[in-house]
N, C-alpha and C positions, 0 to 999 in steps of 0.2 A: 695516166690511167683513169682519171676522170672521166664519167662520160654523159654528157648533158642528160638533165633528168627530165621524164615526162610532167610539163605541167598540167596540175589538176584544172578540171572545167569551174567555171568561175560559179558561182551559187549565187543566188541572193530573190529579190520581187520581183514579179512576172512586171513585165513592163503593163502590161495590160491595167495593171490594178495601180500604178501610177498614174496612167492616164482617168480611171474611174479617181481616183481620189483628188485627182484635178481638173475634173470635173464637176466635182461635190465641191470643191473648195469655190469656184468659180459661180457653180449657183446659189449659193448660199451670200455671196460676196454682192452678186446683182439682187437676191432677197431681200436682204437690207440695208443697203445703199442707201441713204437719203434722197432724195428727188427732189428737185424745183415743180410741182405742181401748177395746172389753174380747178383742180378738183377739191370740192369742199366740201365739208363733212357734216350734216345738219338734223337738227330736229325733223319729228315727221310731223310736227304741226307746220313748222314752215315750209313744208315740202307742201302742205296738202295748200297754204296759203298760196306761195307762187303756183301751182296749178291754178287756183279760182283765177288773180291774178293775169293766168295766161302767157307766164313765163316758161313755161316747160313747153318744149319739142319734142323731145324723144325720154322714154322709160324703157329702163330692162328690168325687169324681175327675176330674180333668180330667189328663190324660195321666199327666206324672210329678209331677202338682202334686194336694196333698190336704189339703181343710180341709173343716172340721163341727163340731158345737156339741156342747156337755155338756150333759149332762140333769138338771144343777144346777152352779151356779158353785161351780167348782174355785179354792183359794188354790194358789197356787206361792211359796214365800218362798225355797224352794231354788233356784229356777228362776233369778233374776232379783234376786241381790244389790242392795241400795240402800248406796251410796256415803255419801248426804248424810244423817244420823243426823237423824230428826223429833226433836220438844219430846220431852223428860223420855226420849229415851233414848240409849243410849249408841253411842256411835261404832263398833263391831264388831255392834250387831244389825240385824237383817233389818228391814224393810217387808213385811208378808204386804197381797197383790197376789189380787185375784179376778178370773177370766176366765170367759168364757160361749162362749167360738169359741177356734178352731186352726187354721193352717196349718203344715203340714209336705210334705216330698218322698220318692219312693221311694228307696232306696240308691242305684239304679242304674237304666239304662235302661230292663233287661231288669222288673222288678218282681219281687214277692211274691206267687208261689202260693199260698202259706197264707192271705193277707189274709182273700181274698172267703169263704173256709170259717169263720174266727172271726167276722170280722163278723157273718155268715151265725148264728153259733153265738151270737151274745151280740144277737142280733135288735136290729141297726144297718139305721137306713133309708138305704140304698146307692142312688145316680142319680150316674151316669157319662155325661158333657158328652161330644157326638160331638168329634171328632179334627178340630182348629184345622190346615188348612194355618201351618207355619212362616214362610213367606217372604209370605200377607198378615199375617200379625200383624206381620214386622218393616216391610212396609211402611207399614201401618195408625200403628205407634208412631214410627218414626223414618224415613221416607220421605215421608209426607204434610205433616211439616212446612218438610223440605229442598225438596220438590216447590212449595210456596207461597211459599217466601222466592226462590225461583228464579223462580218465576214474577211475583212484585214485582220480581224488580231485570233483568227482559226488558222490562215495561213501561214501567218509568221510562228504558231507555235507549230504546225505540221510541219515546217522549215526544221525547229529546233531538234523535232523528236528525228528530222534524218539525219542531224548532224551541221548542219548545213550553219553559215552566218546569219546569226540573227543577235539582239538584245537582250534574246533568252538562252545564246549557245556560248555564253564568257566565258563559261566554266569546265566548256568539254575540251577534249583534245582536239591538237593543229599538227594531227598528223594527217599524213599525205599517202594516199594509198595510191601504188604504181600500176598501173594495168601493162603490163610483161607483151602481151599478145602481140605487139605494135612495133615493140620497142626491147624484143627480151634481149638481155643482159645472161652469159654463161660462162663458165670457166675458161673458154677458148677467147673471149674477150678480154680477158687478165694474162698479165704476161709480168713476169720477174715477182710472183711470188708461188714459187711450187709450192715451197713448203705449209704456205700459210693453205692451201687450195687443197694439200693434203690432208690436213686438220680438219678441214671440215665438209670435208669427204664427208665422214661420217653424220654431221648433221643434216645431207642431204640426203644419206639413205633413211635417215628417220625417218625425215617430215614422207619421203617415198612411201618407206615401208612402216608404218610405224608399229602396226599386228604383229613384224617377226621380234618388234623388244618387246612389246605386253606381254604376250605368251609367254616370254622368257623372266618378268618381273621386276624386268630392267627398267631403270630409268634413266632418261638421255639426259645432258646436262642442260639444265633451264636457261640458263646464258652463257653467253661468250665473249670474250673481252676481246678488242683487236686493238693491239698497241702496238705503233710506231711515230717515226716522225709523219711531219706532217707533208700532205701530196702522196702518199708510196700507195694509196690507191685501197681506203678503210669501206670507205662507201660503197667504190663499184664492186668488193670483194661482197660486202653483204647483199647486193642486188645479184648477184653473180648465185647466190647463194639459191636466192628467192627464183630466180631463173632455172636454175638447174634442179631442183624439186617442184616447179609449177605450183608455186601456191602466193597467197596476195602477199605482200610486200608492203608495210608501213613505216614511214621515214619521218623523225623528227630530231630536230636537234633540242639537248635538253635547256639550253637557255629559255625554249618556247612555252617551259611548264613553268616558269616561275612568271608573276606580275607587282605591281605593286599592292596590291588588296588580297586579304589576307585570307588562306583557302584557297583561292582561284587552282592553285600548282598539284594541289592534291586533288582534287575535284578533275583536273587535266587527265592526271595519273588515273584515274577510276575508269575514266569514259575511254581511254587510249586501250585497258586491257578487256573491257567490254567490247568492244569491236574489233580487239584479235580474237576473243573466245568467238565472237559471231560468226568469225570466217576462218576457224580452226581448218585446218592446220593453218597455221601463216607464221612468218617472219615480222617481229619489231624491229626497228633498228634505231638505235640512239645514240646520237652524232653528240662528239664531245660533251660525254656524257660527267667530267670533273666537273661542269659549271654549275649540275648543281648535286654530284656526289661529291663533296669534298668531306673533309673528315668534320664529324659534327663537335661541336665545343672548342673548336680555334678562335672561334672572332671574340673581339674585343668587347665586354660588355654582354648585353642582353645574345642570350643562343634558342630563344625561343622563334626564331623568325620564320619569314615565309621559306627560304631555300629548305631549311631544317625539316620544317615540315612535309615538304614534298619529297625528299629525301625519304624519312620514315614511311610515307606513302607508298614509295616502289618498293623500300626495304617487307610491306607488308603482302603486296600487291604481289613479287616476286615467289615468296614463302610459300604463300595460301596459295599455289597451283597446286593443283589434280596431279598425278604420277599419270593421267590417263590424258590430260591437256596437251594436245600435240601443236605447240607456242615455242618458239624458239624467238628470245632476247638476246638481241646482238649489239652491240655498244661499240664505240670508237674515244679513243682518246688518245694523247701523246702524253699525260701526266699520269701513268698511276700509281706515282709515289703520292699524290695530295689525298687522293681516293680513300672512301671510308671503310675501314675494316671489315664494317659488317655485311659492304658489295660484295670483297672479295673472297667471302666465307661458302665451303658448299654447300647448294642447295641452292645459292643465286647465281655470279661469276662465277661458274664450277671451274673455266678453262680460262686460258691468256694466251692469243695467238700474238705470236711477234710477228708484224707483217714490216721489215724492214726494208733499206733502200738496194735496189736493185744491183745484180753486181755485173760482169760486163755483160753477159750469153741475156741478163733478165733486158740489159737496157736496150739490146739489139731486139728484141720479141719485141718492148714497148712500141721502140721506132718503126718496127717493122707493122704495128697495128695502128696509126696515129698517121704513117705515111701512107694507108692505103688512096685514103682520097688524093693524093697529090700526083701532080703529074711528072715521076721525077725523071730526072739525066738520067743517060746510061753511065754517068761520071762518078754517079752516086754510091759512096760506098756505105753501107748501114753499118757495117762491122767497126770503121775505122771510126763512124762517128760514136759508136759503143764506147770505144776505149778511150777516147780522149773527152767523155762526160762522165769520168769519174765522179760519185758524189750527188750526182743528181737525179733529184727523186721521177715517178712518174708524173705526175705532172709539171715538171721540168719539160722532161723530155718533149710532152703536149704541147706544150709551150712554144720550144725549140722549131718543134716541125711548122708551128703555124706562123712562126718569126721570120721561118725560112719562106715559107709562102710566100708573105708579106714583101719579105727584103726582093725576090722575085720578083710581083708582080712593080714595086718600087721602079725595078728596072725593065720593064716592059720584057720579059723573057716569056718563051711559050713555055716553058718548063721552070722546072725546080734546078737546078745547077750545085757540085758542090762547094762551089765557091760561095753560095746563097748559103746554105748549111753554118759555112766557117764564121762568115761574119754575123750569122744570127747567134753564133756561140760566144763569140765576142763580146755581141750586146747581153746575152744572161749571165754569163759570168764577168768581163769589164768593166759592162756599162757602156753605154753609147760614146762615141768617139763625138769629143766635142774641139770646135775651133778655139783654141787659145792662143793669142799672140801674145808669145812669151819673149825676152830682150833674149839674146845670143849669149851672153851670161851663165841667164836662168836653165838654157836651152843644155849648155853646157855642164851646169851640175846635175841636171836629169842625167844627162846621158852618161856621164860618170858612174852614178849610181844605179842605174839600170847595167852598166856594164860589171859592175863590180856584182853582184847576182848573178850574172848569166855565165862570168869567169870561176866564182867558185861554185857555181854547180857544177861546170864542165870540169873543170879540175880537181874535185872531191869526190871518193867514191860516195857508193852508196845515195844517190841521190839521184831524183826524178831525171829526166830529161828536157832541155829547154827545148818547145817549142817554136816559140817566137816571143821576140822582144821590140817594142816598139816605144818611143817618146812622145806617140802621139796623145792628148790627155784623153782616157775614158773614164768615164764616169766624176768620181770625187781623185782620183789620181793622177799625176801629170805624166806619171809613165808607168808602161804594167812588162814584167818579166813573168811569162806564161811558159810553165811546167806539165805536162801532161803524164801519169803514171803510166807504165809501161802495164800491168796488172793491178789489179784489185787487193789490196791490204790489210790483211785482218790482225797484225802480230807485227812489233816492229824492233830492233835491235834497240842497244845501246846507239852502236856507231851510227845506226842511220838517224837517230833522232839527233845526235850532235852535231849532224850533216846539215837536219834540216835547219838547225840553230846557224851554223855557219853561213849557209848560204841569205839566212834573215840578216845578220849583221855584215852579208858581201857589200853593200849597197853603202852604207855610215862606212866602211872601211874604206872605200874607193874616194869620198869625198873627203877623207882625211889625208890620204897620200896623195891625192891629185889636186885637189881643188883649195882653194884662199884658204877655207872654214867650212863648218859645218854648219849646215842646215837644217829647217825643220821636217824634212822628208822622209824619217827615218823613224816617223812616231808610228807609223802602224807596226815597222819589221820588230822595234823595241818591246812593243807590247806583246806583240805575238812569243818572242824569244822570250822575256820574263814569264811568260804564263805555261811555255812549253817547257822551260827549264825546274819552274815551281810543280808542274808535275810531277816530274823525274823524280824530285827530292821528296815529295811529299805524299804521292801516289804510287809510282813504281821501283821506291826503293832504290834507285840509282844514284842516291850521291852518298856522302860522309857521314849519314844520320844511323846508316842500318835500315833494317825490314821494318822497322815501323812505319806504318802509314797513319798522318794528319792530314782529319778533312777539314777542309776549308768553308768559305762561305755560299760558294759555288756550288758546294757539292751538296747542301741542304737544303729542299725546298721551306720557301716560308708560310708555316699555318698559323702563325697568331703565337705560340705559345714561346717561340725561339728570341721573342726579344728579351727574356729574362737568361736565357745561359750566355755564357761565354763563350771562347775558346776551347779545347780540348785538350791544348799541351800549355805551359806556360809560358812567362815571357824570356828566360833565358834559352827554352827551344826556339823561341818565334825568334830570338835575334840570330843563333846556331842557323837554322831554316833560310834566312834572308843572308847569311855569310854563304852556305853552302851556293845558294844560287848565283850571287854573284859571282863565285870561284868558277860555277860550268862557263857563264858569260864570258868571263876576262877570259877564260880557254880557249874558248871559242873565239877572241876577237882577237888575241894573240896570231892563232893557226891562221886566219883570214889574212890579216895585213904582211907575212912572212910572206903568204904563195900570192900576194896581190904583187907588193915589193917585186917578186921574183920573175913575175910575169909583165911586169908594168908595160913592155914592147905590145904584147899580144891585147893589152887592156887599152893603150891608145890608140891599136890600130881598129877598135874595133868603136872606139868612142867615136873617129872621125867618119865612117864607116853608117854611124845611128844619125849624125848630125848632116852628114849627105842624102841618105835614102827614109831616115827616120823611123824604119821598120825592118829589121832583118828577119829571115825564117831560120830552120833550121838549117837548111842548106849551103845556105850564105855563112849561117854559123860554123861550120865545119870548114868551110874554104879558110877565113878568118884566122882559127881558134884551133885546127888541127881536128885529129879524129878525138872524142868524147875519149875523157878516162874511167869513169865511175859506172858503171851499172847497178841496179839493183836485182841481189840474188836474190832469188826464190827462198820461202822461208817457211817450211810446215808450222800448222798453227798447232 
């Protein structure tokens, strides 16, 4: 249900004003450069002596400034003492120094009427530069450059004041405003969540109509909380939103209001509700928005910090809207038990839509919106892939179609096939089938325990249907026994949960009757059966304790203040609690190894059978194993 987001255009310096600044950098860099010269710098006594002389050739004049070249290189060793004594001579001699050019100045403002008559007289080529206005050459030399750096740092703040990146925009918000027109997003683009789409129906008629709730003195609710797991599609629901009312859309996740410096998260929060009020009506929306509404005063130590403060920010930010602000705050998260009271109070989180995972009719719409671009078989069935992705959310299902692609194009097919479908379900729920050469052995106690699963599903009522069993290793498993629900589950019995207990200890039961020893292959089905069994006794009341329910550690989210309590019952319950559960186990492993024993023909004939073909379907499993015993009934919730 994802669906890729328009990204914003990038902001920042006109290239233009980089190249002018390097420019400036470049001329300033040759301004004062050092240079190797033969141009000397001298008195204008000596200037007017080498004229009598008869060393000058050429003069320029340029106001009171005058340089010209000799009509052969002139030494100065008088001129221009040398300090640093060269090889083989001594510390008090000169460096005799040759020059080819002169500049010099007149005394004084007024000048030298005699000049022009000697020169004139020792036939010097004289060219006198017209008369430099003053005030452009001081603009030209040091105005042109104050003029450019002034005119970058007007830029970069006009930058700031639109929002834009700059030095001077750390403090605004990094929300992303969506332009819809290109790219709109609407309720018909959402699939498997009605209910949630029905909810907020009504915040689309708002932002629509918002005159027929003023007139009435109403007020619509300021925010809206969307909880579920994660993937089932928080995001594209509030753009769906912002679609379906035609108004801007702003997306941030709240990780992006917090920094290390302190301020920055609140100062985010100011500038984020300034520019929904600018483009009223509009949609915020704040993506995993616990990061930084968690409950204030859990952490450890100092509670003054930056999250804290940004927090209070929205909490103030949210309150102080107008009844007449047509702003709708929309949030996403999958925690809102960590969430701080004063979010979920009204007047801010008025509402909490539960946007959950799809059930079969939502997964079929998903695939059916995610398979438009593919080019699929006519083989393809959307329905039967519904039902056998129990579980998986919408962007699963996203996932799924473009696995299937993938695995397709893998295999050089002009289409989509749904054989491509099957093993791209494989790879998201298995895991990739990998080569492991395993001894004949090893091969053998897989396939044991992969049989002892697929025997007591088939033999147990009340329990899923095996799909397919394979010993090939996917993923981190060396073999997988794949179940597919026949419907969607909201409510489960006694019997079937003890079914599902059985079929977890089929696998340890099979290598106990069949095989040398036991193995370590049986650590996930153990874990799973203790944790489903510790349920039962401690949540739903099904064993030897009674209706009392003890919550666990699982059952508490951690905010900082739970390292100080204990437990809830004591430690003669807690041993009572860990008796009862072992007692569901041993029941359950008891009933398993009786109908394994019982069956043992049908469990070898079907182990030599996985170690032949290494992958049975269900089809194959029915030839083997007879027609299925178990179904699961229908069960009103």
């Amino acid at each position: 249900m994802d669906q890729q987001q328009q990204q914003p255009k990038r902001s920042g310096i006109s290239p233009i004003w980089w190249i002018i600044l390097l420019a400036l950098l470049v001329w300033n860099v040759y301004a004062f450069w050092p240079r190797n010269t033969t141009q000397v710098s001298i008195p204008y006594s000596t200037f007017i002596t080498q004229v009598k002389d008869g060393h000058v050739q050429t003069v320029n004049i340029n106001g009171s400034s005058i340089s010209g070249t000799f009509n052969q290189p002139l030494a100065y060793n008088a001129l221009i003492p040398i300090t640093t004594p060269t090889v083989g001579s001594t510390p008090s001699s000169t460096q005799t120094m040759t020059y080819t050019a002169f500049t010099t100045n007149f005394p004084d403002v007024v000048g030298d009427t005699t000049l022009l008559p000697l020169l004139t007289a020792q036939n010097v080529e004289i060219t006198v530069a017209p008369p430099a206005s003053p005030i452009l050459t001081l603009l030209l030399e040091y105005g042109l450059p104050i003029l450019l750096l002034i005119a970058f740092f007007v830029l970069i703040s006009r930058q700031a004041s639109r929002g834009q990146e700059s030095i001077f925009s750390f403090g605004r918000s990094k929300a992303r405003r969506f332009v819809e027109d290109q790219n709109r997003v609407t309720f018909r683009d959402v699939a498997g969540a009605d209910e949630a789409k029905r909810e907020l129906q009504e915040v689309v008629d708002f932002l629509r109509n918002p005159q027929k709730y003023h007139k009435l003195g109403a007020r619509i609710p300021r925010g809206v909380l969307l909880v579920g797991p994660p993937g089932t599609g928080k995001t594209l629901l509030g753009r769906a939103v912002a679609g379906e009312a035609n108004v801007p859309f702003y997306n941030i996740s709240a990780s992006e209001f917090v920094e290390m410096f302190v301020g920055v998260g609140a100062s985010r929060v100011r500038t984020l509700f300034e520019q929904a009020k600018a483009t009223a009506p509009a949609i915020v929306f704040i993506d995993e928005l616990d990061a930084v509404g968690r409950r204030r005063g859990a952490g450890i130590g100092t509670v003054n910090d930056e999250r804290e403060q940004t927090l209070n920010q929205l909490l103030v930010e949210m309150d102080g809207f107008d009844i007449t602000h047509e702003i709708i705050i929309l949030a996403a998260t999958n925690r809102p038990d960590v969430l701080d009271p004063a979010l979920l109070r009204p007047g801010r989180f008025d509402r909490q839509v539960n946007v959950a995972l799809p059930d079969r009719k939502g997964r079929e719409g998903i695939l059916r919106i995610h398979a438009r671009p593919l080019n699929l078989s006519e083989d393809v069935d959307l329905g039967k892939l519904a039902r056998s992705t129990t579980g998986l959310s919408g962007a699963d299902l996203a996932n799924l179609c473009n696995e299937a692609a993938l695995v397709a194009a893998s295999k050089n097919h002009d289409k989509v096939f749904m054989g491509d479908f099957e093993e791209a379900i494989d790879r998201i729920i298995l895991g990739e089938a990998r080569p492991l050469l395993l001894q004949e052995e090893d091969r053998k106690v897989v396939a044991y325990h992969e049989s002892g699963h697929v025997l007591v599903a088939w033999m147990t009522p009340n329990t899923d249907p095996v799909h397919k069993v394979t010993i090939v290793p996917h993923g981190r498993a060396l073999g997988v026994t794949e179940q597919v629900p026949e419907e969607d589950r909201y409510n489960y019995k006694k019997d079937e949960l003890m079914a599902r207990i059985r079929v977890m200890l089929g696998g340890r039961s099979a290598e106990e009757i069949a095989c040398e020893d036991i193995t370590t292959g049986a650590e996930n089905d153990l874990v799973e059966a203790s944790r489903l069994a510790r349920r039962m006794v401690t949540r739903w009341g099904m064993g030897s304790l009674g209706l009392q329910a003890f919550a666990n550690d699982e059952d508490q989210p951690f905010l900082g203040y739970e390292l100080t309590q204990g437990r809830e019952y004591s430690e003669q319950t807690a041993a009572l609690i860990d008796k009862d559960i072992q007692s569901i186990l041993n029941q359950a492993h008891g009933d398993v190894k009786a109908l394994l024993e019982r069956e043992h023909d049908k469990l070898n004939a079907l182990v030599a059978t996985l170690l032949k073909d290494e992958t049975v379907e269900q089809e194959g499993l029915e030839k083997i194993l007879g027609p299925r015993v178990g179904t699961i009934k229908e069960t009103e919730a």
